[in-house]
C-alpha positions in Angstrom: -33.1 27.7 8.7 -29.6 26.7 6.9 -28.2 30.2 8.0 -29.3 29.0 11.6 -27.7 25.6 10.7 -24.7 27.4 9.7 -24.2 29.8 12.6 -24.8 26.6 15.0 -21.3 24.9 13.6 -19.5 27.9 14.7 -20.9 27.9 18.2 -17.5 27.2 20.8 -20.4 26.4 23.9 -22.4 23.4 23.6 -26.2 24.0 24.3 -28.0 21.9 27.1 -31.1 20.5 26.2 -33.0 22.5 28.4 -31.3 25.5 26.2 -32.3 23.7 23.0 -36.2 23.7 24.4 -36.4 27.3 25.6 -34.9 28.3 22.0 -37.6 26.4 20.3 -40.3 27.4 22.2 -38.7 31.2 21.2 -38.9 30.2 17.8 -42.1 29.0 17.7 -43.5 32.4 19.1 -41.6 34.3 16.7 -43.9 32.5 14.1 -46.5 34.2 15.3 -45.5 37.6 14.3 -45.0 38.2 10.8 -41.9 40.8 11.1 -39.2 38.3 12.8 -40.1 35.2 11.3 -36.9 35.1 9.7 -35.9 35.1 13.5 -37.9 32.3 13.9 -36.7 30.2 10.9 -32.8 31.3 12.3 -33.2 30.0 15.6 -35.2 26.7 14.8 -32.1 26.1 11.9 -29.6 26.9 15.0 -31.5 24.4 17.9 -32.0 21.7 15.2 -28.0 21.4 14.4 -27.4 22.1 18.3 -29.8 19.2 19.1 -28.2 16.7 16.6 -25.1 17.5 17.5 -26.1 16.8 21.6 -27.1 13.8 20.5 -23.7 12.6 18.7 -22.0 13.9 21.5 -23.8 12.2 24.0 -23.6 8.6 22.2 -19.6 9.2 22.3 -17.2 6.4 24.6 -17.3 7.2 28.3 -13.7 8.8 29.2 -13.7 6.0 31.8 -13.8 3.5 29.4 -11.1 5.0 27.2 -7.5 3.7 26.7 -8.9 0.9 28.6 -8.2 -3.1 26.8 -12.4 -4.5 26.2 -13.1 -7.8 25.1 -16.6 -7.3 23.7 -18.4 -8.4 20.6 -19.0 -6.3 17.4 -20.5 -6.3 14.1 -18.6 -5.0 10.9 -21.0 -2.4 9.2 -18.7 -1.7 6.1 -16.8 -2.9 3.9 -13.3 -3.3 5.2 -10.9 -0.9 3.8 -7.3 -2.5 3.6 -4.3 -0.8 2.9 -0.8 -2.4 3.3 -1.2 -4.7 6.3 -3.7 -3.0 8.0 -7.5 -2.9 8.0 -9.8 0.0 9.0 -13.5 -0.9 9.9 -16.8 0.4 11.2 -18.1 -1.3 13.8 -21.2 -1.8 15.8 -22.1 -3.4 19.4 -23.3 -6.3 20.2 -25.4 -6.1 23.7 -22.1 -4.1 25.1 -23.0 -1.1 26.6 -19.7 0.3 27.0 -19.1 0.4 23.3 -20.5 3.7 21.7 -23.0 2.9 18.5 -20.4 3.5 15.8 -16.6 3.0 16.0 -13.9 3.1 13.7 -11.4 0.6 14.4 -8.1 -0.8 13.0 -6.0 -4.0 12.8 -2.2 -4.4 12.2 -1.7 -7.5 10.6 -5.0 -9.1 10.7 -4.9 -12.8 10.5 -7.7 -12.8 8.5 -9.4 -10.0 6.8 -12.7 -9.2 8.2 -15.8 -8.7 5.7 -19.0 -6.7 5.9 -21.9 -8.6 8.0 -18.8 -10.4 10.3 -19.8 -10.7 14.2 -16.1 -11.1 15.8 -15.2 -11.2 19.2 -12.3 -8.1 19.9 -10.1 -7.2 22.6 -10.4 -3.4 21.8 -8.8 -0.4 23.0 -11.2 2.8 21.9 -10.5 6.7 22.9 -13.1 9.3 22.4 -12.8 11.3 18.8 -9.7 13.3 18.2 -7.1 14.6 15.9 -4.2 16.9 15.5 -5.0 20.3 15.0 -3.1 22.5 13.0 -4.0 25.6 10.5 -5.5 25.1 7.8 -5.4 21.1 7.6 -7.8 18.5 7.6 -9.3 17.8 10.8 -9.9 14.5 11.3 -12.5 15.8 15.1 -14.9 17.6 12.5 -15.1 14.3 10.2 -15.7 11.9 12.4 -18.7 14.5 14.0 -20.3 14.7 11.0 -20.0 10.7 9.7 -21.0 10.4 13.3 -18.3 8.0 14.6 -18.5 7.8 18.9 -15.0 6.1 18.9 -11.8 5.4 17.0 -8.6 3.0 18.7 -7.7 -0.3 17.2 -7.9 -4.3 18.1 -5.4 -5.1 20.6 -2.9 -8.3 18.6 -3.1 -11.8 20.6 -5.5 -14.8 20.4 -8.5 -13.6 22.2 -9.8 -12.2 18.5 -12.1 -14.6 17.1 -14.3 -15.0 14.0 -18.0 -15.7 16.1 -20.2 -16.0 12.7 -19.6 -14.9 9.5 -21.7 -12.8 7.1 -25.3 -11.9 8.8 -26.3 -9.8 6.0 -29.3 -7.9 5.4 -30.4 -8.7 1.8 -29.2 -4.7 0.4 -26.0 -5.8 2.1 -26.1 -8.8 0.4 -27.2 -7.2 -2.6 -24.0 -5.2 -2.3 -21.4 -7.4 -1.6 -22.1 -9.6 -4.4 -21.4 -6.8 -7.0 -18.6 -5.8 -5.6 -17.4 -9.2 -5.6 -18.4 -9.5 -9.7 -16.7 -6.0 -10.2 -13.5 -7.5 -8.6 -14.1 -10.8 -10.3 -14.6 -9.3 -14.4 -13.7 -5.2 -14.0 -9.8 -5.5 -13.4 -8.0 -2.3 -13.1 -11.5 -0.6 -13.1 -13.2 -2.3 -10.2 -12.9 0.0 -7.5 -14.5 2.6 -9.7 -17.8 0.4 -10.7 -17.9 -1.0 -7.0 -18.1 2.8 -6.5 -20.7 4.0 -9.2 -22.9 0.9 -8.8 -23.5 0.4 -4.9 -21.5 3.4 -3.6 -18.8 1.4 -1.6 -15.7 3.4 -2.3 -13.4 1.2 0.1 -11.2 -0.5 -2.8 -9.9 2.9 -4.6 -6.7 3.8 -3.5 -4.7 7.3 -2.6 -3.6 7.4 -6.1 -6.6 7.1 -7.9 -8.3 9.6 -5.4 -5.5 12.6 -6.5 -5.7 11.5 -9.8 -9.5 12.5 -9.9 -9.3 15.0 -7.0 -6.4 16.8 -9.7 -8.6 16.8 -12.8 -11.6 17.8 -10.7 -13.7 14.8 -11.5 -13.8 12.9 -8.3 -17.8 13.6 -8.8 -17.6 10.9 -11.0 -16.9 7.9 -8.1 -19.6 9.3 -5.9 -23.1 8.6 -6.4 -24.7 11.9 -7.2 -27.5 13.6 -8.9 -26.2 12.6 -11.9 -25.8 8.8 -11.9 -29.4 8.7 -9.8 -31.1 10.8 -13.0 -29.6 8.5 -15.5 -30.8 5.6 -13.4 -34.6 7.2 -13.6 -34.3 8.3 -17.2 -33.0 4.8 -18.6 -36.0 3.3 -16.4 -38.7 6.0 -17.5 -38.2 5.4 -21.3 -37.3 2.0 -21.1 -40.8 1.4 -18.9 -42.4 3.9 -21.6 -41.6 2.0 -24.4 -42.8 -1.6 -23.0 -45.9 -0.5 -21.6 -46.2 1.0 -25.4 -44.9 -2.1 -26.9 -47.4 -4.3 -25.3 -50.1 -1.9 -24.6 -50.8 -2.5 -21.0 -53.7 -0.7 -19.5 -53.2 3.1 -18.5 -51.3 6.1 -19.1 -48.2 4.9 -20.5 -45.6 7.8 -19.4 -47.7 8.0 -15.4 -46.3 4.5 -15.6 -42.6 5.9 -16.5 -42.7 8.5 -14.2 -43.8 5.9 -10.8 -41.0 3.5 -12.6 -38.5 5.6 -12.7 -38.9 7.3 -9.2 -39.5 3.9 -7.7 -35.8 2.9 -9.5 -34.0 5.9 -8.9 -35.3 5.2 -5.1 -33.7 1.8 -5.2 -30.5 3.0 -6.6 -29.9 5.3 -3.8 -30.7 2.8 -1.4 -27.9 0.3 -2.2 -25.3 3.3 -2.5 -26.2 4.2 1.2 -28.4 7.4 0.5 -25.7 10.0 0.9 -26.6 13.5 1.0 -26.3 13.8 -3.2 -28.6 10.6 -3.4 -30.9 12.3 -0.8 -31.1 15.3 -2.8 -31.7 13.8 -6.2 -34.4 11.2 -5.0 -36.3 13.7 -3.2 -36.1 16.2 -6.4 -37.2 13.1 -8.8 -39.8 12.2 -6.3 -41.4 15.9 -6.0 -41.2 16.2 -10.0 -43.0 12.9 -10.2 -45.8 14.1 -8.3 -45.8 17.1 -10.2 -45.7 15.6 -13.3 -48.7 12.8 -12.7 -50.7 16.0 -10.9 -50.2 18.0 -14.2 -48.6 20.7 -12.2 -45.6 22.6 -13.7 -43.2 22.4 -11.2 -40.3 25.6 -10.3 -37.1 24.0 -10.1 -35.8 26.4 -7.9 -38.7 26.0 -5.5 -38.4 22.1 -5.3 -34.5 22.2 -4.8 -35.0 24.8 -1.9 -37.5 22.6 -0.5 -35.4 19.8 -0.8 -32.3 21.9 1.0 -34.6 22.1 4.2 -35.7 18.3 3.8 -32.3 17.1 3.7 -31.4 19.6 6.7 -34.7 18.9 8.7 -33.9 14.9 8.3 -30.0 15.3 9.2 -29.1 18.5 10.4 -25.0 17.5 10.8 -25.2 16.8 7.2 -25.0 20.8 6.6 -21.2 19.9 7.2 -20.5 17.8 4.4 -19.0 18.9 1.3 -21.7 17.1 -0.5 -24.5 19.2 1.0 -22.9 22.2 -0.2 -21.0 21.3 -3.6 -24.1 19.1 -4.8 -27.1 21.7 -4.7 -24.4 24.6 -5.7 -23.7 22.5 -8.8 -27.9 22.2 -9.4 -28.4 26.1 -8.5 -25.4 26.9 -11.3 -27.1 24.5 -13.8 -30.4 26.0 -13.3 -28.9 29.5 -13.3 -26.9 28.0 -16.8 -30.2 26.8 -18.2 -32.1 30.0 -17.8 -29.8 32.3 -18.9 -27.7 30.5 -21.6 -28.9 27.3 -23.5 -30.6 27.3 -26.5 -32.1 24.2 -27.9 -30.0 24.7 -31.2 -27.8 21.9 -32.3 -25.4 23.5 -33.7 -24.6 25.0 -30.6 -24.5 22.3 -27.9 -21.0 21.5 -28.0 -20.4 25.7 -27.1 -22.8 25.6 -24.3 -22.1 22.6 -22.9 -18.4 24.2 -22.7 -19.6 27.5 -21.4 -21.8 25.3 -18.6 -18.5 23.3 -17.8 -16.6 27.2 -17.5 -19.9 28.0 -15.2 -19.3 25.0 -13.3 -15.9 25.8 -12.4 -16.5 29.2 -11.8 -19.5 29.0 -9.6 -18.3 26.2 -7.5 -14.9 27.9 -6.9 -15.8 29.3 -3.6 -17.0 26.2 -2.3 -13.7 24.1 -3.7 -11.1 26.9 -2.4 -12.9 26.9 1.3 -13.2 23.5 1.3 -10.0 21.9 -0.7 -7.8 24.5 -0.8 -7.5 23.9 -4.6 -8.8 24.7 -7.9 -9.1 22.0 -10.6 -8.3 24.2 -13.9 -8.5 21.5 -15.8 -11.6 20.3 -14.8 -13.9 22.0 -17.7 -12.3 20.2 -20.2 -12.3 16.5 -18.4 -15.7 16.9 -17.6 -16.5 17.5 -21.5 -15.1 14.6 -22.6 -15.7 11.8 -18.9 -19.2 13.1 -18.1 -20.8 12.1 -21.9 -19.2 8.5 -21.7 -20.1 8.3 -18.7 -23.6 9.1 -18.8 -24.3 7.3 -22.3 -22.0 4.2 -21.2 -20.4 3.6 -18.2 -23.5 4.1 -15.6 -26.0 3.2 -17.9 -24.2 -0.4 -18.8 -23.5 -0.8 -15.1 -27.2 -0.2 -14.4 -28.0 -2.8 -16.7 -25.5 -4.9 -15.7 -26.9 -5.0 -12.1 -30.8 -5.5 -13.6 -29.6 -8.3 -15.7 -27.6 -10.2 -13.2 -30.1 -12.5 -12.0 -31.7 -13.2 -15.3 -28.7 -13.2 -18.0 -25.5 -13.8 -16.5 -23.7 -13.8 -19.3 -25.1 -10.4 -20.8 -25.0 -9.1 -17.5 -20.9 -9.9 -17.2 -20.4 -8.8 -21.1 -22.1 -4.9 -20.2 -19.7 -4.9 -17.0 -16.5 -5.3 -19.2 -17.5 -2.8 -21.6 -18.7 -0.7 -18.9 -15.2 -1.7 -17.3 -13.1 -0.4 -20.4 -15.1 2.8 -20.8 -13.5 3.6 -17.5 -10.3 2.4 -18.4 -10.2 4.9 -21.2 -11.1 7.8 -19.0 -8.6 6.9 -16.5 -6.2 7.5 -19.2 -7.3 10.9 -20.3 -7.5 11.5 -16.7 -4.1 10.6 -16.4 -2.6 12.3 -18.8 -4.2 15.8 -18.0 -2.6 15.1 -14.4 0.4 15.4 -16.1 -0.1 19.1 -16.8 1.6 21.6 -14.9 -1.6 23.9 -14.5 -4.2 21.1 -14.3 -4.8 21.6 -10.6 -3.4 24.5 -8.5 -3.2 24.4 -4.5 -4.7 28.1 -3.2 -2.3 28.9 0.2 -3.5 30.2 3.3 -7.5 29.6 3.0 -8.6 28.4 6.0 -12.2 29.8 5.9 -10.9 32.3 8.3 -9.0 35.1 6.3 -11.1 37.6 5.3 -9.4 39.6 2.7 -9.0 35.8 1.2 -12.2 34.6 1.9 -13.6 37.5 0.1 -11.6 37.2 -3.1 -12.6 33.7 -3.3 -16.4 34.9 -3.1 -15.5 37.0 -6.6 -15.6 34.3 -9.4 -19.1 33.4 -8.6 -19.9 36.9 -10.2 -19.6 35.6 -13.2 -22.7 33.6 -13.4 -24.4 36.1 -10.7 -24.0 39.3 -13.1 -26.0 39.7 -16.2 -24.1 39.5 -19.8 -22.5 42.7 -20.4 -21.9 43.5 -17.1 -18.5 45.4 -16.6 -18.0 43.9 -13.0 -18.3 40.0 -14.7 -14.2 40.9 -15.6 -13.7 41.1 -11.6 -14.4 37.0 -11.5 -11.3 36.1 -13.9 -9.0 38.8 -11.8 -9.7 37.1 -8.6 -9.1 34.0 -10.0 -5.4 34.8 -11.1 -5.3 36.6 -7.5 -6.3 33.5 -5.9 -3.4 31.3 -7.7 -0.9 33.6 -7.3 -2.0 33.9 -3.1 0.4 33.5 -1.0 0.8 34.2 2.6 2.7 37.1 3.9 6.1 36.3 5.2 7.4 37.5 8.4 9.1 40.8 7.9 13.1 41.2 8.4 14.5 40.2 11.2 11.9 38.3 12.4 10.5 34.6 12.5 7.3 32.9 12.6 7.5 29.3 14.2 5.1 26.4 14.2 5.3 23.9 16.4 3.2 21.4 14.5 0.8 19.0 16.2 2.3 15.6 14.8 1.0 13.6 17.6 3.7 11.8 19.7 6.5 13.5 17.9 7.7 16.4 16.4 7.8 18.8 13.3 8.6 22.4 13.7 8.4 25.0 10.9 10.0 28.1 11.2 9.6 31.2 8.1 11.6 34.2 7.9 11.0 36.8 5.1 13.0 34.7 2.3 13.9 31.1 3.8 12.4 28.1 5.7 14.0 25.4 8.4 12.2 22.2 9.1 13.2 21.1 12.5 12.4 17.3 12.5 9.5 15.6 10.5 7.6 13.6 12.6 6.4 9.7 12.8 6.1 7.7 9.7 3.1 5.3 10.4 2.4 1.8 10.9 -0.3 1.0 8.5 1.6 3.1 5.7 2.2 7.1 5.4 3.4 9.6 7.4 3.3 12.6 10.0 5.0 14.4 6.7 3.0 13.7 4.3 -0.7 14.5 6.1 0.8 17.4 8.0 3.8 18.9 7.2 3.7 19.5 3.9 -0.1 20.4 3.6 0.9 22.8 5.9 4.0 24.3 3.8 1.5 24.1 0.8 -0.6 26.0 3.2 1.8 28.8 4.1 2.8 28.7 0.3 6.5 27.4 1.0 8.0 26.1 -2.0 11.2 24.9 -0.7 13.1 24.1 2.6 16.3 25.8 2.7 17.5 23.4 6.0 16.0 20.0 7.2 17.6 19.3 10.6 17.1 16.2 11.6 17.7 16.3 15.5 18.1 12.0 15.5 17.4 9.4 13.9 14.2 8.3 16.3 11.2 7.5 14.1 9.0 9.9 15.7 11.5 12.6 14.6 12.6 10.9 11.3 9.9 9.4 9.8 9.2 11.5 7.2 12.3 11.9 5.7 12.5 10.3 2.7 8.6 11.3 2.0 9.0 15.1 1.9 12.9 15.3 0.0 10.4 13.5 -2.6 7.6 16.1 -2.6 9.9 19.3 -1.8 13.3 20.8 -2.4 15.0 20.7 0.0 18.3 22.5 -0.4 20.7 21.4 2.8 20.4 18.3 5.7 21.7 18.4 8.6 21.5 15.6 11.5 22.5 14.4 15.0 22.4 10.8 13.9 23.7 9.2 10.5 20.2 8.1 8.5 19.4 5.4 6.6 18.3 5.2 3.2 17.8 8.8 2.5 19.2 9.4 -0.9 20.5 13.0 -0.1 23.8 15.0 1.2 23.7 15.3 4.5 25.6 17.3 6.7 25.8 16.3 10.2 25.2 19.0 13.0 28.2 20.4 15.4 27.9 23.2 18.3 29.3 26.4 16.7 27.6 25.9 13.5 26.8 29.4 12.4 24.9 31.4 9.8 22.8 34.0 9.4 20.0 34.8 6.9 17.2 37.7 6.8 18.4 39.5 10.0 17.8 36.0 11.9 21.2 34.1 13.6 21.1 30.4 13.9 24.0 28.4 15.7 24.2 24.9 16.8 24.8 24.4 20.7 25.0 20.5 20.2 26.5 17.9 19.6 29.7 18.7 20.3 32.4 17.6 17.6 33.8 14.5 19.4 30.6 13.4 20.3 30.2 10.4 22.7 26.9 10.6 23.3 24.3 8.3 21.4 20.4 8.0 20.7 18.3 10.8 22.0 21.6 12.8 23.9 23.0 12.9 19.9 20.4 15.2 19.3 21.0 18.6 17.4 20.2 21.6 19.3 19.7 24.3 17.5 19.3 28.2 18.8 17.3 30.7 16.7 18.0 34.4 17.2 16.6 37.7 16.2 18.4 39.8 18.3 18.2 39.1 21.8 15.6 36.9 21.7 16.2 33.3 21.2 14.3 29.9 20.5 15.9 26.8 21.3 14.9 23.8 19.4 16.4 20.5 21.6 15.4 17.3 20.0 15.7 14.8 22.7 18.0 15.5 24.6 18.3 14.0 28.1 20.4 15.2 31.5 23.9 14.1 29.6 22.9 16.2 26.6 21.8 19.2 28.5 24.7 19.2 30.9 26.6 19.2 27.7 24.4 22.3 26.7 25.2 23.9 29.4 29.1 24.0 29.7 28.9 26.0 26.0 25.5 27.6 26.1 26.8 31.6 25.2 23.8 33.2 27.0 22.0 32.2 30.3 18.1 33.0 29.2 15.4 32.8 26.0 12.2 33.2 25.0 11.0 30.2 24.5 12.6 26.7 24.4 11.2 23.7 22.7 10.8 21.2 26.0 13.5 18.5 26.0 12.5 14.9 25.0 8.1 15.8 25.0 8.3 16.4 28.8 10.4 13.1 29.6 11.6 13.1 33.6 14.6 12.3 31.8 15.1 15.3 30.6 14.3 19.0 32.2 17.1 19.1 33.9 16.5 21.5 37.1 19.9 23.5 36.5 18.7 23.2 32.7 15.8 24.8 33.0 16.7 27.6 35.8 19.9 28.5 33.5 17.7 29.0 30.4 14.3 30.5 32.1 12.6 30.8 29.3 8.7 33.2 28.9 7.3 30.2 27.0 7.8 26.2 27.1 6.1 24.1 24.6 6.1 20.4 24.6 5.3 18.5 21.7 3.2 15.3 22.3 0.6 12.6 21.8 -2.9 13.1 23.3 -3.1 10.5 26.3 0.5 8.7 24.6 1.3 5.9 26.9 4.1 7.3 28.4 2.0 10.0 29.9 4.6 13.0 28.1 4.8 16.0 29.6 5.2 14.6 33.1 3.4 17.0 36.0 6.6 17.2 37.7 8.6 18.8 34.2 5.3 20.7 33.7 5.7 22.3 37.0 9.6 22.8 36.9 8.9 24.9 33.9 6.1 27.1 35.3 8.4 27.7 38.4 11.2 29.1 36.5 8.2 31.6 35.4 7.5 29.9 31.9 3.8 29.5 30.7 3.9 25.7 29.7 2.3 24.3 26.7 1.9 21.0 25.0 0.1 20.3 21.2 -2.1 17.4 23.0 -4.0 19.9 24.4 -3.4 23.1 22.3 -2.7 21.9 19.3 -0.2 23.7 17.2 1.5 26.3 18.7 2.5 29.6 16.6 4.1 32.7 17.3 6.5 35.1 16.3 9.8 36.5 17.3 10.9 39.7 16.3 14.5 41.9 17.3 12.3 44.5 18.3 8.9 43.3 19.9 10.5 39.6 21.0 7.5 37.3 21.3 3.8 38.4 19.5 1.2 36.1 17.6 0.5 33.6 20.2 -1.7 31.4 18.9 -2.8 27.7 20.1 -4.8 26.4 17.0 -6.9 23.9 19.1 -8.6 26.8 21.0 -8.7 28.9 18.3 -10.9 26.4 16.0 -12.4 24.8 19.0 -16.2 23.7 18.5 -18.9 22.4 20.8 -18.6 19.0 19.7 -14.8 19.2 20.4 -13.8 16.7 22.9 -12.8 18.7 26.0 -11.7 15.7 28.4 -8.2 16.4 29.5 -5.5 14.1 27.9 
């Protein structure tokens, strides 16, 4: 049934529910004969993921209703996550039928900040989900399927936004927001973190604080998993089993632990918001409870694969989440650890529990390289010294922090500043093992797709597969080196692979030879803080495995083509800038562009065909223009240039047609010039812009000007990024538009 839920997220074709019922009445008569039951099991898997996933489509906005400005009345279903000015927030409808069930919505410069339980009255503008699509990135369609958001867009700025009632609170809600209020109150630097390990709200820890944990591979500590959930049961089963022995109350005193301590665990997991590692360790307690008051010895390995197909059965989408996968691979590897190595010998603990951190790593490699393109090095020895304290102090205090509050203030405040420092101290060794060159290592060019890589990232798990003494065991610490040292094949000589990145309404293009790089442009910087830079351009050189930029050209100094300036000459060399317009604050020598600009590297030409050097021209026509050659064939990059620009273009362009040409100004009508684009002519036309951008970039009239000088037209709105190659012998190979390429049923198909 998981393989069946896993073959389902691959499907491009969305099933009808008609479809869905004719598969399950198939799998239900497959049950019937003994032979293809494992048919049956695939295909009921298969239509249970297909059917949930119907259903999230279904509930999405109506495309009639998107871009459009709705006053309409929601409740705020989170907590509020602020960052800089801005506020993101999960919202629900109130008796407004236009607005989907679940939305995620932002404010610039809020008047007030919203809080959890609010009922406000918005003027919202909403769009169906989306996000940019480019290789081997996050992508941001596939979260917000599987959180199950129906919308995204933001609250429109004026006086119409009011404050209609303020905190309508269920009591766990209320149970919640009070804690996270005494964390803020008495935890200091550490509250985000005991907000996050006591009710699970993990809206107050910041970027930096995620990398730093995300680095030293202990970000499991902030989420509440199997682990915090099991000390919350243990703490109550001998606590329960001592004061029922205590005071001798009636009964078996340990039955009475057991219901405790599966009732507590229960309520833990209830005010974290029973995520998919909660799921799986209350239903585990629950079934060992009822195995251990039935005096039944209970297979571990039985229980957790029942609990797999409960979890599935009850939320088929949650098969997507990382949790799903990385929390029961972390309980298979324990129990394969527990079978196979520990001892009960003191003297030894300390080894194993070192050898179960090693098997840890090792076993959960595959799943972190697919799924975070990284591998936390470190994270064996972190774990052996933050997972004890916090087991034995920090989530054990915090519990009884929590249990005390409403009976011993003062006790309860004293355990939350002791639990409050124990995580201050492991922030520091957390720190300071960030510091280390090989704590954390990016793996280049996994994208779940590669098979060669794909396969080597399969081979550490052999190490806890094979028995001891196996010869083959060696093959897990060889892919390991091979999976740090991966990098992506370069183009060969004389050729060029370009990128034309989907940045949204903007533009980053990346362009590799066999030994250098050019960034052309680097996209928007962003309103409520970060950059087109930092989420996609330089994942996506980490991707590739590009260590440096040899040449930043900066076409102008627009934001959406600027923006990320200053962000990546902080994260990467870069070795030369060059621009169309002077730039401010960007602490770096730059060159500016001028037509006839020449050089040559790896059998590739490049030349500058604008500005001119006594430039007149200003704003977008001051854009550089840059040519790319290997051999005959040519790319032209062009900024934003308009009809003054190209005309200037054309009175110096050397050669009258290309292969493809990077579309003036994202498809303005101010740019496209017809005597433009019939002097170039190019095979391919790409324009780089926003899905549905206000502007409504590329116009249908450029789009068709294009196509009738016999170019095939597209634009990263609807195909996401655009790569191909460019070769002095084959010209242009490798077509690839990454939208269609990654496309899923749940992607939204309505045309921008």
């Amino acid at each position: 049934m998981l393989a069946g839920g896993f073959a389902a997220q691959h499907s491009r074709v969305p099933l009808s529910p008609d479809h869905c019922a004719i598969l399950f009445v198939a799998a239900f008569l497959f049950l019937l004969i003994r032979r293809v039951r494992w048919l049956a099991f695939l295909l009921l898997g298969f239509t249970l993921f297909m059917q949930a996933g119907n259903s999230i489509v279904a509930d999405r906005l109506a495309g009639k209703f998107a871009g459009e400005s709705m006053l309409t009345q929601v409740r705020v279903a989170d907590f509020p996550k602020v960052t800089g000015v801005t506020v993101t927030m999960l919202v629900e409808p109130i008796h407004d039928k236009r607005i989907p069930p679940r939305s995620r919505i932002t404010w610039f410069d809020p008047p007030q900040v919203p809080a959890i339980g609010d009922i406000w009255e918005f003027e919202l503008r909403l769009r169906r989900p989306r996000g940019n699509s480019n290789p081997g990135l996050f992508s941001l369609e596939n979260w917000m399927f599987r959180e199950q958001l129906h919308a995204a867009g933001y609250v429109v700025a004026g006086k119409r936004n009011r404050l209609l009632q303020a905190g309508e609170l269920s009591s766990v809600e209320t149970y919640r927001q009070d804690f996270v209020e005494r964390t803020k109150k008495h935890g200091g630097s550490a509250a985000p973190v005991l907000a996050a390990i006591g009710v699970g709200t993990r809206h107050l820890i910041t970027r930096r604080q995620w990398d730093r944990y995300a680095i030293t591979g202990s970000s499991h500590l902030m989420a509440i998993s199997g682990l915090h959930i099991g000390l919350a049961a243990a703490t109550a089963f001998y606590f329960i089993a001592a004061f029922s022995g205590v005071f001798r109350l009636p009964g078996n005193h340990l039955d009475q632990a057991a219901i405790g301590a599966a009732g507590m665990a229960a309520a833990y997991a209830l005010i974290s918001g029973f995520a998919v590692p909660s799921q799986r360790a209350i239903v585990m307690l629950g079934l060992a409870a009822i195995a251990f008051l039935g005096r039944r010895r209970a297979d571990p390995g039985r229980i957790l694969a029942t609990i797999a197909l409960l979890v599935f059965v009850i939320d088929p989408v949650s098969l997507m989440m990382p949790g799903f996968s990385l929390s029961f691979g972390a309980v298979v590897a324990l129990l394969w650890f527990a079978r196979r190595y520990w001892r009960p010998r003191a003297g030894l603990r300390i080894f194993q529990l070192l050898i179960m951190q090693f098997i840890l790593l090792l076993g959960l490699m595959p799943l972190t390289v697919l799924i975070f393109q990284r591998i936390a090095i470190a994270a064996p020895l972190v774990n052996l010294i933050t997972v004890p304290v916090f087991s034995f102090i920090t989530v054990p205090l915090t519990l009884t922090s929590m249990v005390l509050e409403p009976v011993w203030d003062a006790a309860s405040v004293a355990l939350l500043r002791v639990s409050a420092a124990s995580i201050r101290g492991i922030e520091w060794v957390i720190g300071e093992v960030a510091k280390l060159p090989i704590a954390d290592v990016f793996v280049a060019g996994v994208d779940g797709v590669s098979g060669a890589v794909l396969g080597i990232a399969l081979l550490p798990a052999l190490w806890i597969i094979l028995p001891r003494g196996w010869p083959g065991r060696w093959v897990a610490v060889l892919a390991m080196i091979a999976l740090v040292l991966n990098k992506p094949a370069a183009p060969e000589h004389a050729c060029i692979d370009a990128h034309i990145l989907d940045v949204g309404q903007g533009l980053a293009v990346v362009v590799q030879s066999s030994d250098h790089t050019l960034v052309f442009d680097t996209g928007a910087s962003y309103r409520g803080g970060g950059s087109a830079a930092a989420q996609v351009v330089l994942p996506f050189l980490r991707y590739k495995g590009i260590e440096a930029i040899d040449w930043l050209v900066v076409s102008h100094s627009d934001d959406d083509h600027a923006g990320g300036v200053s962000t990546i000459i902080k994260q990467i060399e870069v070795s030369q800038i060059l621009v169309g317009e002077e730039l401010p604050d960007v602490d770096h020598r730059i060159l500016g562009c001028e037509m006839g600009q020449a050089w040559a590297a790896d059998g590739i030409g490049y030349r500058f065909l604008h500005p001119g050097p006594a430039n007149s021209l200003s704003g977008n026509d001051s854009s550089c223009v840059l040519t790319i050659s290997a051999g005959n064939h040519r790319l032209v990059l062009t900024g934003d240039i308009e009809a003054a620009g190209e005309r200037s273009v054309l009175a110096h362009l050397p050669f009258e047609a290309v292969s493809v040409v990077l579309i003036p100004h994202h498809g303005s009508l101010t740019s496209s010039s017809p005597a433009f684009v019939n002097r170039l002519r190019p095979g391919l036309a790409v324009a780089s812009s926003g899905y549905a951008n206000r502007w409504g970039f590329p116009k249908e009239r450029v789009t068709k000007r294009w196509e009738g000088a016999g170019a095939v037209v597209l634009d990263t709105a609807s195909s996401g990024a655009v790569s191909f190659r460019l070769c002095e012998r084959d010209g242009l190979s490798r077509l690839r538009e990454e939208r269609l390429q990654q496309r899923r049923f749940w992607h939204d198909s309505e045309a921008h």
